[in-house]
LUMFINU-503729 format. One record per residue (C-alpha): x, y, z. Coordinates in steps of 0.5 Angstrom, whole numbers, plus 500, padded with zeros to 3 digits. Example, Ala and Ser with C-alpha at 12.3 -4.5 7.8 and 13.67 -1.06 7.14 Angstrom:
% LUMFINU-503729
<<525, 491, 516>>;
<<527, 498, 514>>;
***
This chain:
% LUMFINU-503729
<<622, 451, 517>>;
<<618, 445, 517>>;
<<614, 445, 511>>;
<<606, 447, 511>>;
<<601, 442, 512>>;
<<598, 438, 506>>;
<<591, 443, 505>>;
<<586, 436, 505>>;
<<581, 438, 499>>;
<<588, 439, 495>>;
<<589, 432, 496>>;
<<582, 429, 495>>;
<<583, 433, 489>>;
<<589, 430, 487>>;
<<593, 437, 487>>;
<<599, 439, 487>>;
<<604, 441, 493>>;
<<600, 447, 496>>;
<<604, 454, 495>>;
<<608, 456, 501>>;
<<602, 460, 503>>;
<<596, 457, 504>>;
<<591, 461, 500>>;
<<583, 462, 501>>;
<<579, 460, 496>>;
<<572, 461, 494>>;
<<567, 455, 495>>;
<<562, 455, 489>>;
<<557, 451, 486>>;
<<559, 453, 479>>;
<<563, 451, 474>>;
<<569, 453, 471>>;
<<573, 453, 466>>;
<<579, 452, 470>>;
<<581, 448, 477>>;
<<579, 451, 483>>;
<<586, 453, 487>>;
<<587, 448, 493>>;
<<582, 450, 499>>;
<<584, 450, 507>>;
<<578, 446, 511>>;
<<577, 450, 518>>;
<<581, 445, 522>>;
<<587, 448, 517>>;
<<585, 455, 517>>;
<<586, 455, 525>>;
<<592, 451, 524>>;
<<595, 456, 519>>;
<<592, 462, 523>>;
<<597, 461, 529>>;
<<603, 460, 523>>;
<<608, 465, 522>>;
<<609, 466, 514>>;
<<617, 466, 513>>;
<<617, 474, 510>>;
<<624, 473, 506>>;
<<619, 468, 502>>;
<<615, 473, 500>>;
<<614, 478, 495>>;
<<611, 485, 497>>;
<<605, 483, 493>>;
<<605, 477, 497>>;
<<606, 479, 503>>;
<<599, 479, 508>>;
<<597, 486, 512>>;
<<595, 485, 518>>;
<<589, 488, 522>>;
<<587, 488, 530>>;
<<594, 483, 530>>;
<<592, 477, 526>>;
<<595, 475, 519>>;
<<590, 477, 513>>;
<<591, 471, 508>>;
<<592, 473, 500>>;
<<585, 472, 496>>;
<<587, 467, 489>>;
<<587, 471, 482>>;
<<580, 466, 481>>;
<<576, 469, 486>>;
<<572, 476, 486>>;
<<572, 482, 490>>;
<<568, 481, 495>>;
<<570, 482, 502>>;
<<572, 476, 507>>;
<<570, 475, 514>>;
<<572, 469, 519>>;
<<567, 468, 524>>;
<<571, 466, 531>>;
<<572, 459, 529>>;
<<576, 461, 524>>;
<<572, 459, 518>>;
<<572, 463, 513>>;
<<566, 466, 511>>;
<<564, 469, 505>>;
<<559, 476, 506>>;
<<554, 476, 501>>;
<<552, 482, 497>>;
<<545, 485, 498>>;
<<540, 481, 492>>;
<<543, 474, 495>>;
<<541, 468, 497>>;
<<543, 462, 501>>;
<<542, 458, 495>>;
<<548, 456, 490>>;
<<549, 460, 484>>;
<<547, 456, 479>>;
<<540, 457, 483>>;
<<540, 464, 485>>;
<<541, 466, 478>>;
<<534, 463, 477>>;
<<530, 467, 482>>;
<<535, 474, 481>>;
<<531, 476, 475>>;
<<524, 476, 479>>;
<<527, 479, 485>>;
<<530, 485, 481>>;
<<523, 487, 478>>;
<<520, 486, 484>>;
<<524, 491, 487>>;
<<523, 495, 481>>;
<<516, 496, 481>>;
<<516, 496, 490>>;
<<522, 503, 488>>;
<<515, 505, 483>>;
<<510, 505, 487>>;
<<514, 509, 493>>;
<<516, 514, 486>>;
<<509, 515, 485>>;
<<508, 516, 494>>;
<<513, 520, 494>>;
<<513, 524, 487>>;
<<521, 524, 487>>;
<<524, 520, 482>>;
<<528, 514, 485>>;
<<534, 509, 482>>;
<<533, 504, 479>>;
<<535, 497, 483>>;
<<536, 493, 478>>;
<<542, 497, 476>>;
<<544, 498, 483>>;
<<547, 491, 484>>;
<<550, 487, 477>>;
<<552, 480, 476>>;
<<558, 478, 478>>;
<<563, 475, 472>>;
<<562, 467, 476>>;
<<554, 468, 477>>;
<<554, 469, 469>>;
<<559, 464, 468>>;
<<554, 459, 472>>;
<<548, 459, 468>>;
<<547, 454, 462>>;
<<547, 457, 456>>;
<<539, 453, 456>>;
<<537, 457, 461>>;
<<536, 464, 457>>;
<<530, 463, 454>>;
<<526, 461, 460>>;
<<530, 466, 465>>;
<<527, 471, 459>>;
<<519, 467, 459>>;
<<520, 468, 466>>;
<<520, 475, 465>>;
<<516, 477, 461>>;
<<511, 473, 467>>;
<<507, 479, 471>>;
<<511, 481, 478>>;
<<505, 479, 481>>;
<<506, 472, 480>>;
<<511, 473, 486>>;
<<506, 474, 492>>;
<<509, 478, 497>>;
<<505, 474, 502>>;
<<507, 467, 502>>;
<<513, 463, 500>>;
<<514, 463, 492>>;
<<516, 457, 489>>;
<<521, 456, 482>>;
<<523, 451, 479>>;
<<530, 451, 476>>;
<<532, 447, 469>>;
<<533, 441, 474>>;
<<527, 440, 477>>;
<<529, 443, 484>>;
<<525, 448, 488>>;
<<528, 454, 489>>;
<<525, 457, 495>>;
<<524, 465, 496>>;
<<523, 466, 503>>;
<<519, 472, 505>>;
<<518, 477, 511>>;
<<513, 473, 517>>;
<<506, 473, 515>>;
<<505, 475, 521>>;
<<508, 482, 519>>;
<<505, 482, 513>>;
<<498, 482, 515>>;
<<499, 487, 520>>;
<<501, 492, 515>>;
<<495, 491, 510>>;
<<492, 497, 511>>;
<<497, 501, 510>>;
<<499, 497, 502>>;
<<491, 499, 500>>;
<<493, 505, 499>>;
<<496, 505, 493>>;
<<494, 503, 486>>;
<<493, 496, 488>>;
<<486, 495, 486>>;
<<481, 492, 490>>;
<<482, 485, 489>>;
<<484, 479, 492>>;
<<486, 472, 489>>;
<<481, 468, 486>>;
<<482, 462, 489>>;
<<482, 465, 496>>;
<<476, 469, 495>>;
<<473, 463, 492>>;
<<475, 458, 499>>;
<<471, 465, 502>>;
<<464, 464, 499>>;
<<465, 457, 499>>;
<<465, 457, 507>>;
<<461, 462, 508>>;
<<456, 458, 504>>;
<<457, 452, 508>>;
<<457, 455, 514>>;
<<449, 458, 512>>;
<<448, 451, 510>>;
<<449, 447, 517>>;
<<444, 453, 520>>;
<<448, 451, 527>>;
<<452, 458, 527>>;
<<454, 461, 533>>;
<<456, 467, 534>>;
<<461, 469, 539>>;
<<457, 476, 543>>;
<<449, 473, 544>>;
<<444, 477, 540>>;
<<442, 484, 544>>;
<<436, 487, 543>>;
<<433, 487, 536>>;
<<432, 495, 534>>;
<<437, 498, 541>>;
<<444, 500, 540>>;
<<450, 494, 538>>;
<<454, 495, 544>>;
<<461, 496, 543>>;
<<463, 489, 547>>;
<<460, 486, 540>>;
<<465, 489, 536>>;
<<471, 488, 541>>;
<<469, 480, 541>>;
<<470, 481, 534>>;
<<476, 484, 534>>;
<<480, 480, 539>>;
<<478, 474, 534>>;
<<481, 477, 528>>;
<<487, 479, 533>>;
<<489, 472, 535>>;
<<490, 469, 527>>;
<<493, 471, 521>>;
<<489, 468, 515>>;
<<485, 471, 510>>;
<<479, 466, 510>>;
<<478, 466, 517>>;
<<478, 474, 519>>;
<<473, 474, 513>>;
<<469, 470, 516>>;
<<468, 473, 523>>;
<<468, 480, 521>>;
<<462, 477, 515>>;
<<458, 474, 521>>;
<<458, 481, 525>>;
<<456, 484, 520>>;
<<450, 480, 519>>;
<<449, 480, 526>>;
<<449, 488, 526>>;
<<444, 488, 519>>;
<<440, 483, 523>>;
<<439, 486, 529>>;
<<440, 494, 529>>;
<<441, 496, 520>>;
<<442, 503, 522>>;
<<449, 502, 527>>;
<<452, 498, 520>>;
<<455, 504, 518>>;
<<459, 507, 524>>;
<<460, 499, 525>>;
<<464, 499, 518>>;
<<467, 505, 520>>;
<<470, 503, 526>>;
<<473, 497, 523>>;
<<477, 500, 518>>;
<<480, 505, 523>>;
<<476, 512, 521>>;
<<471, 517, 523>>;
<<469, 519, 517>>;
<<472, 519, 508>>;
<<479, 521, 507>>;
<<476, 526, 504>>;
<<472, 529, 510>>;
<<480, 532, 513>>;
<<477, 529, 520>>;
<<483, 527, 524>>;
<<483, 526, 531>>;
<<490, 530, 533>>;
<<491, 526, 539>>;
<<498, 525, 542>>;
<<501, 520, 545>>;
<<502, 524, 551>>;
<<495, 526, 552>>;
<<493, 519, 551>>;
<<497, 518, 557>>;
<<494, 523, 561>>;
<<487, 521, 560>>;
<<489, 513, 562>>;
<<492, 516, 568>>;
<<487, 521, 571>>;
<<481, 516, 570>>;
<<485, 510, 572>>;
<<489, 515, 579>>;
<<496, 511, 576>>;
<<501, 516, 576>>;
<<504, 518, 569>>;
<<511, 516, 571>>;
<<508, 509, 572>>;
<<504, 509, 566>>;
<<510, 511, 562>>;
<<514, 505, 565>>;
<<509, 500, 562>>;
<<508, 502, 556>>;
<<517, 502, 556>>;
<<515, 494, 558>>;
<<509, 492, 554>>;
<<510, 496, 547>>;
<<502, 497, 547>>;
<<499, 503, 551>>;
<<492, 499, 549>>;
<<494, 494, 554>>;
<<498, 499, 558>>;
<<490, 501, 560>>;
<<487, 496, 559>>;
<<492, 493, 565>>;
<<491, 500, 570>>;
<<483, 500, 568>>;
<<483, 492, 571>>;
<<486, 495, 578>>;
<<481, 501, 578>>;
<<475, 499, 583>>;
<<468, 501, 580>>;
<<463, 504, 586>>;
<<457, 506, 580>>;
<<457, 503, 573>>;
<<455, 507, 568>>;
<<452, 506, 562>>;
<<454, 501, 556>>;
<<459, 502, 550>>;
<<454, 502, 544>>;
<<459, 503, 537>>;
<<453, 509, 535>>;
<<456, 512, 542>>;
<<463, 511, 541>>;
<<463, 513, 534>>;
<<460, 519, 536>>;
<<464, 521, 542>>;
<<470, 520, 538>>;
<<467, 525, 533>>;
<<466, 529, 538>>;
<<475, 529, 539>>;
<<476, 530, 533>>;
<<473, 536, 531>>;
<<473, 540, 539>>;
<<476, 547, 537>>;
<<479, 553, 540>>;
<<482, 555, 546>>;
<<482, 549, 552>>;
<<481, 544, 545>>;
<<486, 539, 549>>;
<<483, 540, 555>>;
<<477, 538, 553>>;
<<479, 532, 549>>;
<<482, 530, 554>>;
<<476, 530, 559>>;
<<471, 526, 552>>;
<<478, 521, 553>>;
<<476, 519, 560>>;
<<469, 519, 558>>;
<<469, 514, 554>>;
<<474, 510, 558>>;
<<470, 511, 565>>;
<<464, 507, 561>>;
<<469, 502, 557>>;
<<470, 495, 561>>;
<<465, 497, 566>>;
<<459, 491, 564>>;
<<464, 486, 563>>;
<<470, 483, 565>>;
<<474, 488, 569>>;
<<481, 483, 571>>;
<<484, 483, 564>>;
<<490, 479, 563>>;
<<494, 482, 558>>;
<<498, 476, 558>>;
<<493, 471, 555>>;
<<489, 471, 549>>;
<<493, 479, 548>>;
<<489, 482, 553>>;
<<482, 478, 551>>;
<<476, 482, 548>>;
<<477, 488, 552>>;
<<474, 495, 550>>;
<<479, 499, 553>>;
<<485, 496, 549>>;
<<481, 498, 542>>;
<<478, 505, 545>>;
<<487, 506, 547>>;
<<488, 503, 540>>;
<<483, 507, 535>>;
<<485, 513, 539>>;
<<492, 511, 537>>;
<<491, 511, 529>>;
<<492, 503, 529>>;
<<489, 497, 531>>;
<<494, 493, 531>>;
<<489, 486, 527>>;
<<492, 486, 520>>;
<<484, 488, 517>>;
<<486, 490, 511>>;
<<480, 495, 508>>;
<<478, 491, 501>>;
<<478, 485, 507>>;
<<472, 489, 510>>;
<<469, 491, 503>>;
<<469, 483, 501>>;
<<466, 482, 508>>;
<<461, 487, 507>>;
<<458, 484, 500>>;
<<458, 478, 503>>;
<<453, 480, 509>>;
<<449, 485, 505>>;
<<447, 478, 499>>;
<<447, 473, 505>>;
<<442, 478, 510>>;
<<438, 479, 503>>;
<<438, 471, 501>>;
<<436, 470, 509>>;
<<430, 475, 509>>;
<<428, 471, 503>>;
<<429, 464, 506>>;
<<435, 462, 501>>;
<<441, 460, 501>>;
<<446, 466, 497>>;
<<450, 461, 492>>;
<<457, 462, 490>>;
<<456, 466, 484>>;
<<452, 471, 487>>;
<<456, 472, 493>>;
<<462, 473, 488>>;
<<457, 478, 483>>;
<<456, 483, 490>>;
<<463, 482, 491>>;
<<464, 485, 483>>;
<<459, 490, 484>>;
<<461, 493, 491>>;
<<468, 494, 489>>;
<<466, 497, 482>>;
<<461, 502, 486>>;
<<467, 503, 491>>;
<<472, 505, 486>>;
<<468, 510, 482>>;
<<464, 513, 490>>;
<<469, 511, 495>>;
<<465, 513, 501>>;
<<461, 508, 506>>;
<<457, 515, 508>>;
<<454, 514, 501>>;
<<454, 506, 499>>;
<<451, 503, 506>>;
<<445, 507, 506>>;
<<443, 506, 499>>;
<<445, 498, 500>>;
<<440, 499, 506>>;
<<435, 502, 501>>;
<<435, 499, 494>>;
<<439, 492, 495>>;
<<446, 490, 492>>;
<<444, 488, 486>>;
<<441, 496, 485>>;
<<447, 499, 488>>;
<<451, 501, 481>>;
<<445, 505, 479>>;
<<444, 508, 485>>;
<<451, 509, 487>>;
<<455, 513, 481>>;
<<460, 517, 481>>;
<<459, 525, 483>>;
<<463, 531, 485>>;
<<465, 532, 492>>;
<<467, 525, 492>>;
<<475, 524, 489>>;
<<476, 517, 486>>;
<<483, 513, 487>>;
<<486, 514, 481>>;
<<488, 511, 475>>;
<<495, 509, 475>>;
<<499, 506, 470>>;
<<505, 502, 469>>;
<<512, 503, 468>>;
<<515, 501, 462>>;
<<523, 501, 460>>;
<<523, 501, 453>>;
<<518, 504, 448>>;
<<519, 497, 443>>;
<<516, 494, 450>>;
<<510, 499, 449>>;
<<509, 497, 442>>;
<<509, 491, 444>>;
<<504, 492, 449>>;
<<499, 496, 444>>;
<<501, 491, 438>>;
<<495, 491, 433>>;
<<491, 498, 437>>;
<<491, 505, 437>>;
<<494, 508, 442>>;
<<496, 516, 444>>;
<<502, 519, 448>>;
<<502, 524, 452>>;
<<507, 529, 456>>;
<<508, 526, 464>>;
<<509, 532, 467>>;
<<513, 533, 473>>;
<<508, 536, 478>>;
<<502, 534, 483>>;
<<496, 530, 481>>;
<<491, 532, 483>>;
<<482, 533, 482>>;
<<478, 538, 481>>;
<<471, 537, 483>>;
<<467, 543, 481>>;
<<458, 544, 480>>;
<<455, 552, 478>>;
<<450, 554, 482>>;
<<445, 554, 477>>;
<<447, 546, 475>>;
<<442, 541, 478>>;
<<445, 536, 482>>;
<<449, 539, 488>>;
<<456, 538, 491>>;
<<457, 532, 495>>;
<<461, 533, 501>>;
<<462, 532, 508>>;
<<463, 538, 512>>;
<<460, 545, 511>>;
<<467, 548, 509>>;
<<469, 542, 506>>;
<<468, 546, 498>>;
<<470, 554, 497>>;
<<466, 558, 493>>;
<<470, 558, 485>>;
<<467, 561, 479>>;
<<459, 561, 479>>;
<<458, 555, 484>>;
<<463, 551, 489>>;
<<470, 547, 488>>;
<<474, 542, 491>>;
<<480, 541, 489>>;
<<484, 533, 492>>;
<<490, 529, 491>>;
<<492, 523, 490>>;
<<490, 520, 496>>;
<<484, 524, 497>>;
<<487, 529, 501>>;
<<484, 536, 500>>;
<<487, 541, 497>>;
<<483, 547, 496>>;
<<487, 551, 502>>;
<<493, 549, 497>>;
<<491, 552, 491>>;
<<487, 558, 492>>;
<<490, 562, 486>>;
<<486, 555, 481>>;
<<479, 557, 485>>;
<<480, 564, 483>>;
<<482, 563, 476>>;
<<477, 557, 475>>;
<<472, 561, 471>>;
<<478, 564, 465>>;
<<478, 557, 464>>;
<<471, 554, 464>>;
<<466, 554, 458>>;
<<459, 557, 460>>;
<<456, 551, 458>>;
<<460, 547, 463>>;
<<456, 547, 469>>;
<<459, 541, 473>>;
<<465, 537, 472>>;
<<471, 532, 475>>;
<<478, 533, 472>>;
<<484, 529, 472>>;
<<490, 533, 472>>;
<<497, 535, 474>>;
<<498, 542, 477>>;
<<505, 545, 476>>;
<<509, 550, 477>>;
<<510, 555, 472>>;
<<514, 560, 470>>;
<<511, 567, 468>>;
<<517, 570, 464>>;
<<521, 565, 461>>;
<<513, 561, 459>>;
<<516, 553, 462>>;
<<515, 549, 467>>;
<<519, 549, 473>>;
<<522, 543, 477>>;
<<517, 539, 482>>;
<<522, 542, 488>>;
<<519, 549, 486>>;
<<512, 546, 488>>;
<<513, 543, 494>>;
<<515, 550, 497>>;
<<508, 553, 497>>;
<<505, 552, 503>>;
<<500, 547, 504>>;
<<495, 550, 508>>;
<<491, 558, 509>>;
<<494, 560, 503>>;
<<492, 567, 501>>;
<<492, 568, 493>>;
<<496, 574, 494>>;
<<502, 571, 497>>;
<<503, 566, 493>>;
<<511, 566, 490>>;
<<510, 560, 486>>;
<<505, 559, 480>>;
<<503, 554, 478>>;
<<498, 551, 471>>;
<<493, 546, 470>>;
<<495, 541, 465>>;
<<489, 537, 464>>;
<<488, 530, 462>>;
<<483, 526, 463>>;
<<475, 529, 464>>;
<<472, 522, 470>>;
<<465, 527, 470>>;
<<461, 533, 466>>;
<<455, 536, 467>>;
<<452, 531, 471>>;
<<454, 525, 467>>;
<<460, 520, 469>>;
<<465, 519, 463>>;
<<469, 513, 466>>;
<<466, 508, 462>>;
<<467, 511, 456>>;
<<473, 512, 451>>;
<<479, 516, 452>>;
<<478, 519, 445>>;
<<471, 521, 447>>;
<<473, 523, 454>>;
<<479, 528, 451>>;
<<473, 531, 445>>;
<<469, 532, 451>>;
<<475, 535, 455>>;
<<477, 539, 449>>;
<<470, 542, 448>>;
<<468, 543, 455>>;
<<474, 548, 457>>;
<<478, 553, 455>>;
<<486, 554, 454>>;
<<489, 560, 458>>;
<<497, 561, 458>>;
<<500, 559, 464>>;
<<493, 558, 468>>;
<<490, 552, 464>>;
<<492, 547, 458>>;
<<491, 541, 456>>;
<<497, 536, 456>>;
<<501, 535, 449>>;
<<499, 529, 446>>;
<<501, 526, 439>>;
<<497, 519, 436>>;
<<503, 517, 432>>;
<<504, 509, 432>>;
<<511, 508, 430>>;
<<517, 508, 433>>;
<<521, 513, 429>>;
<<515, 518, 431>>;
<<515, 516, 440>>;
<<522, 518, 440>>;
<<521, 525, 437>>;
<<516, 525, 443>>;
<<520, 523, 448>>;
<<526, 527, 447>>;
<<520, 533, 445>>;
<<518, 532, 453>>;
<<525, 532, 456>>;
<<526, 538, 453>>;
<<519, 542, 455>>;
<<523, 539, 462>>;
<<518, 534, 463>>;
<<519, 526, 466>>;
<<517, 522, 460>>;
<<511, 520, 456>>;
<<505, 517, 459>>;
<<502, 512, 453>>;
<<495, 510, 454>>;
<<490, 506, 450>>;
<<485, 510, 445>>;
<<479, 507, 444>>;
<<475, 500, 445>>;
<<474, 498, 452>>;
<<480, 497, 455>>;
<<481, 505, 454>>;
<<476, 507, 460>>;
<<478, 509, 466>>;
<<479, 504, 471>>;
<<480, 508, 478>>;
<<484, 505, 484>>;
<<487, 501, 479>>;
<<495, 501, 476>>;
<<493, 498, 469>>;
<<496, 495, 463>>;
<<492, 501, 459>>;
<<497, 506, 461>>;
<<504, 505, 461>>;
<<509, 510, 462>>;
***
């Protein structure tokens, strides 16, 4: 038998003769103590792919194994356990784990750490949604013995700096750019921008505070300003008459603008200049303006939810249009996005008598009108309000609608099909529209005055918006007193108040208690039970107190005690339904001198015999809506933590100390009903891990470590903060 071929980097190497079996190794960029066996280039691989080994040559555990009748080649004793593929070329391929990039170890091993906490924090925030607990990723893909051989013994101490550095440094909206020890760029791919705008809407939701990064806010108010300086702006739906209704097809310019780019500054700038053309025009339309653009008929508190299938949207669009379902069903399979799918029927449709406009007041209203239709034939009637509103859409403007140019141009169709749907399809991120909005209030201010806003104070009514919306997250209640009081009046006008569930406070995760130490050097601190229950928010005002309950709905507050109470959860969904047995008990555990309150809380559930929380999994299998008191299975205590409200005076801007004396005062302990969550103010190390295992005792998740006195220990609301750790 002919000796094998002399492998071609063995020889650029100065190798010796290769073995008899021509083996695979590894290419890595890493060095290594020891050579790197002979590599086979692809014209080898191919080559030995069709030769034969000699099996009276070969040991057993030589001896390839073969699968689908092609030869397997032995992996080298240097290499790791990482499965090989070949691509049908013959060339062999590595397959990469999951954190892995296309970059060379040396690098990769630059940019993990920040990848890893990443992901980290993203498995957190979904823990938090979900309220299950999740595996760590970090944990989840170990560094394998090359990756740690690769990194240069000078480069710990700035993988380390990098890691104490906040993840936000990471954005997870743009390319992000490191520099390894060589001064090379390591590049860290994202998913498209396209993509991640397109989700925004769905990322406020949680704990990611109202704000944007300060050079992009910056670059926003610097050309909106320029933009007022040239006195040259046009907009792109003429003016309508001062004092009639906006019409519908403004909004739908509007939106087809913001459809057709994906950058920040831009959908900022056209939503700004609608909003002012509204404000200038017809005032009393900019709330139902507002709530169209970020896709709602009212506060997420209200409950008001459309409950309109796919199904019934499809039958609307076919008995206004006269297509057939069959027909309609077909293009949506084609297109993907039944707003087109009518927009297209509704351009083929001819039109014997025009009805009246679209307005945004009549398009609100008639959705309203959807939404909260009830009792027998409610979808029949639904479905008639649909074709209503679709009869009228499109009626004054462009009927021939080319779905193919512009994505279907500005056509009110498209948008009605789209809201009714649940999602717009633009990447309008609320805070986005909040910015937008504090920009058009503070520029139609200036310009009734004849001025030109600055900079400075388009950024001070962007703060003050924010901070009002955080504490009262309801345009019901902040456009109209805008309207009436003006931007720079808005705080003392627009304060928390019960019936008005606020985001709440949320804190980070920690892994050690000496990085909690660290992070509290110098102050004092308290340590609380994390309790594995449901965050939740009792609202409650007596009916001798002298402000009201803010709500809604006429049934959005059940009576409770002596006056009225709410409770919500964490995403400010009502669960008074959820909890009839809290409403009934609330008065064993409220003090006569407290006649309104917010309260932060956890609800568990609670065994009755044994006096001890029960799993979370407990909980969850109550039901969640018509829940009568007297059949209840499971029931639950109140541990409460926090007071945001009491009689008629918010609390978020004072102390956690004072919030907790207050708390402690205002309400009494009742076993299983009611209890303040255990907390000890002890500073050192020995004391915090007492606690802990304390807390794992009493079948709780942890400890929740939260700043006791100065500023930095109010409570700041929609917000995951550094004053809390957990």
């Amino acid at each position: 038998m002919a000796p094998p071929k002399q492998v071609t980097l063995g020889k650029y190497f100065g190798a010796k003769n290769p073995p008899l079996q021509p083996q695979q190794t590894k290419l890595s960029f890493a060095t290594k103590s020891t050579p790197n066996p002979p590599v086979a280039t692809a014209d080898d691989a191919e080559a030995s792919a069709n030769e034969k080994p000699d099996p009276e040559r070969q040991t057993d555990d030589e001896k390839p194994k073969k699968k689908r009748g092609r030869p397997r080649e032995v992996k080298s004793e240097d290499e790791s356990d990482e499965p090989v593929v070949k691509k049908a070329r013959g060339r062999p391929r590595k397959v990469k784990s999951e954190d892995e990039s296309d970059e060379p170890v040396v690098k990769r091993s630059r940019t993990k750490k920040v990848q890893i906490e990443e992901k980290e924090v993203e498995e957190e925030l979904k823990e938090e949604l979900e309220g299950e607990p999740s595996a760590k990723i970090g944990s989840a893909s170990p560094k394998s013995t090359k990756q740690k051989a690769a990194v240069p013994k000078d480069s710990t101490a700035k993988r380390a700096k990098r890691a104490k550095s906040p993840v936000g440094s990471v954005s997870a909206k743009r390319v992000a750019t490191l520099t390894d020890m060589n001064g090379d760029d390591v590049v860290e791919d994202d998913e498209s921008t396209a993509s991640a705008s397109a989700s925004e809407s769905a990322s406020d939701s949680e704990g990611g505070g109202l704000d944007e990064k300060p050079a992009i806010a910056a670059k926003a108010r610097q050309k909106i300003q320029a933009q007022l300086k040239t006195k040259s702006v046009e907009h792109p739906y003429p003016d309508w008459e001062a004092g009639s209704p906006v019409p519908y097809a403004a909004l739908c310019e509007t939106f087809s603008l913001i459809e057709m780019t994906t950058k920040r500054l831009v959908i900022t700038e056209h939503c700004s200049l609608f909003l002012r053309q509204v404000m200038r025009l017809t005032p009393d339309d900019l709330l139902p303006t507002v709530l169209l653009m970020i896709n709602k008929l009212a506060p997420d508190y209200a409950g008001i939810e459309l409950g309109i299938g796919e199904s019934l949207i499809m039958k609307a669009i076919g008995e206004t249009t006269g297509r057939s379902l069959q027909v309609i069903k077909a293009d949506q399979k084609d297109i993907g996005d039944l707003g087109l799918v009518a927009a297209k029927s509704r351009s083929t449709q001819p039109t014997m008598i025009k009805p009246k406009a679209l307005t945004i007041r009549g398009v609100h209203q008639g959705l309203m009108t959807i939404a909260t239709v009830a009792g027998n034939g409610a979808q029949g009637r639904k479905v008639d309000s649909i074709k209503k509103l679709l009869s009228a859409a499109d009626a004054h403007g462009n009927t021939k609608v080319d779905i193919t140019k512009d994505k279907g141009g500005p056509s009110e169709t498209k948008f009605l099909i789209r809201f009714l749907e649940g999602k717009l399809r633009l990447g309008l991120a609320d805070r986005t529209v909040l910015v937008s909005l504090a920009h058009a209030i503070v520029c139609h201010e200036a310009d009734q005055k004849g001025m030109i806003p600055s900079t400075a104070e388009m950024e001070s009514g962007e703060s003050i918006l924010k901070t009002v919306y955080s504490e009262l997250p309801s345009y019901n209640a902040i456009i109209p007193a805008a309207l009436e009081h003006g931007i720079t009046k808005l705080r003392e006008n627009c304060k928390l108040r019960p019936g008005v569930p606020l985001k709440p406070m949320l804190a980070k995760p920690t892994k050690a208690i000496t990085e909690v130490l660290d992070r509290f050097d110098g102050q004092t601190f308290t340590c609380e039970y994390k309790y594995d229950g449901e965050r939740a928010q009792i609202h409650y005002v007596a009916k001798d107190a002298p402000q009201e309950m803010c709500h809604e709905t006429p049934a959005a507050a059940e009576s409770a005690a002596d006056g009225v109470a709410s409770i919500f959860s964490r995403n400010s969904e009502d669960l008074s339904k959820k909890y009839p047995d809290i409403l009934a008990k609330l008065n064993t555990w409220v003090k006569d001198e407290t006649k309104s309150f917010v309260l932060d809380c956890e609800t568990v559930a609670w065994d009755m015999d044994e006096k001890k929380v029960l799993p979370f999994q407990q909980l969850m299998t109550r039901k969640k809506k018509n829940v009568k008191v007297e059949d209840v299975k499971v029931k639950v205590c109140v541990f409460a933590f926090d007071l945001l409200y009491l009689n008629g005076k918010p609390l978020v801007e004072q102390s956690l100390r004072e919030r907790r004396e207050l708390l402690h005062q205002s309400f009494s302990p009742v076993e299983g009903e009611f209890a303040f969550a255990t907390c000890m103010d002890g500073q050192e190390l020995d004391e915090i891990q007492i606690f802990l295992d304390e807390s794992v005792k009493a079948s709780c998740e942890g400890l929740m470590v939260k700043m006791l006195d100065g500023k930095e220990s109010g409570y700041e609301p929609s917000k995951r903060s550094r004053n809390w750790l957990k």
